[in-house]
C-alpha positions as CSV (number, residue, x, y, z in Angstrom):
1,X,86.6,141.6,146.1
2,X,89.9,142.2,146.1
3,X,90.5,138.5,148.2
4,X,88.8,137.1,145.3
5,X,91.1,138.6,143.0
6,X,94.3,137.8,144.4
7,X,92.9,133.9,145.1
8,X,92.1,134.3,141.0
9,X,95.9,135.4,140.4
10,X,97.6,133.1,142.8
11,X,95.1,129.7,141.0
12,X,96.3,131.4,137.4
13,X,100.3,131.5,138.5
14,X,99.5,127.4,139.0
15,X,97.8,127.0,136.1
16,X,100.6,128.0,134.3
17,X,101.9,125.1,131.2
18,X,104.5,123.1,132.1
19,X,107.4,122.8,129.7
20,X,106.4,119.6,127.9
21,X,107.1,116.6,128.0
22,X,107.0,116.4,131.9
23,X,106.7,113.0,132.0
24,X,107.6,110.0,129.3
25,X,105.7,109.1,126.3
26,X,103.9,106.5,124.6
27,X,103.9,105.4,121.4
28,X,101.4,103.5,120.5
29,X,102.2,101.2,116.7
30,X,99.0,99.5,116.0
31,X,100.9,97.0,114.2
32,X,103.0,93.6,115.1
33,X,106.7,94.3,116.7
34,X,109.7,94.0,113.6
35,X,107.4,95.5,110.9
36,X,108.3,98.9,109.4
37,X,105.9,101.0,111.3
38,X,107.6,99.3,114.4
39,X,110.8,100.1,113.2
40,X,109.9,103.5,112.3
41,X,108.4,104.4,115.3
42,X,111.1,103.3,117.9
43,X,114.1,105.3,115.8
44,X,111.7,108.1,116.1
45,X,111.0,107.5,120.1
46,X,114.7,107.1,120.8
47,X,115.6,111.0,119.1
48,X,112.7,112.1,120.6
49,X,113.8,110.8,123.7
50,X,117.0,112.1,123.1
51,X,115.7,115.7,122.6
52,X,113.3,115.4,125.3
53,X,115.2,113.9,127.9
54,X,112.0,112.0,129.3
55,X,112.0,108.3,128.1
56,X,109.3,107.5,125.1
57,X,108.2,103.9,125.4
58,X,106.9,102.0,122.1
59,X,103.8,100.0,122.8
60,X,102.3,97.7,120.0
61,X,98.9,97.0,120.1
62,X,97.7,95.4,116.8
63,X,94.5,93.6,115.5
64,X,91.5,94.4,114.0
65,X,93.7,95.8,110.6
66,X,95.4,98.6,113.1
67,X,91.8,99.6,114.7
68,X,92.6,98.2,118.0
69,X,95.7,100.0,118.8
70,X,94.3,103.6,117.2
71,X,91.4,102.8,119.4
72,X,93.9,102.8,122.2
73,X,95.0,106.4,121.5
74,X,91.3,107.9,120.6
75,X,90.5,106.9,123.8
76,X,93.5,108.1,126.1
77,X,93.3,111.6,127.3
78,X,93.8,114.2,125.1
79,X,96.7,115.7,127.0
80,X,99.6,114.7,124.2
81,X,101.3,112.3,126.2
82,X,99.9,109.3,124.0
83,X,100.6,109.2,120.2
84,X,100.0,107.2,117.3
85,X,101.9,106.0,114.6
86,X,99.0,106.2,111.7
87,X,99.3,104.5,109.0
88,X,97.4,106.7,105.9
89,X,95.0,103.3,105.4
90,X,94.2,103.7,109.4
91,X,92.8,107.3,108.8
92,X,91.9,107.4,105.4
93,X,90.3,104.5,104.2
94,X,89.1,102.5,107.4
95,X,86.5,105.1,106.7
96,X,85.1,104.3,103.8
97,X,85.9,99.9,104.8
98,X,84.2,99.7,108.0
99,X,81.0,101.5,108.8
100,X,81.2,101.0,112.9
101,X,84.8,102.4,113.6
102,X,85.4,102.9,117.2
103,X,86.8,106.4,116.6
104,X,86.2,109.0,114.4
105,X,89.5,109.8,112.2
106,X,88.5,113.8,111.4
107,X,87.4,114.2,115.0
108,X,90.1,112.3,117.6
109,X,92.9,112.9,116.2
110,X,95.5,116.2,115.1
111,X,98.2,115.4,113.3
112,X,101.3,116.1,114.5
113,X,104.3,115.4,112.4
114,X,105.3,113.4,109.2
115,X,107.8,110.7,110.9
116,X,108.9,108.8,108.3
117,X,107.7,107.1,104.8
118,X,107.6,103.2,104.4
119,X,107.8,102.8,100.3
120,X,105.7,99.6,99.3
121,X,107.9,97.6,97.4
122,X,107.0,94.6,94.7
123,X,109.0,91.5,93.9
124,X,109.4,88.6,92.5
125,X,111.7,85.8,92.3
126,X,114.6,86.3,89.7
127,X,113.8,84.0,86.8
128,X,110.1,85.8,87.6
129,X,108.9,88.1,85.2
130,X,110.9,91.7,85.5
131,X,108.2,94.0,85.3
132,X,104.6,94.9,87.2
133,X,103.0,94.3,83.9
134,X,105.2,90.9,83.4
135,X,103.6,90.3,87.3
136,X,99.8,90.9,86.3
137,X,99.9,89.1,83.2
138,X,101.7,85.9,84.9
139,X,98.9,86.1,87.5
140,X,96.3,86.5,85.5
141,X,97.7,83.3,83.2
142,X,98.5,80.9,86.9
143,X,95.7,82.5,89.3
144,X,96.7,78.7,91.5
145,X,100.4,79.5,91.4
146,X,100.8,83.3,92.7
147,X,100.2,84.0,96.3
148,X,100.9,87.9,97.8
């Protein structure tokens, strides 16, 4: 028994965590290099990086309206080493869009931080109308003319 104790104590002493991150990271953007979830995400990786001293690599894997690379991380072991940059429609409203998802948003995922906020910005040329209600009620009046 007590063999069996001691091979139980030395197994635990290398189970033991090790400091994280042991090896480098990967971020995965499920959107097209340059955007602002790109952007976002490698400022992030290079002060994580920075903090970590392990090297955080930013891979963008987009398509399918962000569901492929999402997909990517549902699928990767759960071991923290792979993370996603979620955009709230990815999570929230792919839901409720697309009835076969390849993940399940509640279930394969934890959130882990709040990295940054991309505000959503509306323009228009500078003789165009100067307001959002100016915007809709030129739209609705030239439905051929306006393109977003």
């Amino acid at each position: 028994m007590r063999s069996f104790a001691l091979a139980f104590l030395f197994v635990s002493i290398l189970g033991f965590a090790q400091p994280y991150p042991s090896k480098p990271i990967r971020i995965v953007v499920p959107s097209p290099a340059g955007g602002p979830s790109d952007v976002g995400a490698r400022v992030v990786g290079e002060r994580l990086s920075a903090s970590w001293g392990q090297p955080v690599v930013i891979d963008n894997r987009p398509g399918g309206n962000n569901i492929i690379g999402t997909q990517v991380v549902a699928k990767a072991a759960p071991d923290g080493y792979t993370l996603l940059i979620a955009l709230d429609s990815t999570l929230t409203m792919h839901p409720s869009l697309y009835s076969n998802l390849p993940y399940d948003p509640a279930k394969d995922f934890a959130p882990v931080a709040l990295a940054f906020i991309s505000p959503i910005v509306l323009m228009t040329e500078a003789a165009g109308p100067s307001s959002v209600k100016g915007s809709l009620a030129y739209a609705r009046a030239n439905p051929c003319e306006v393109t977003f």
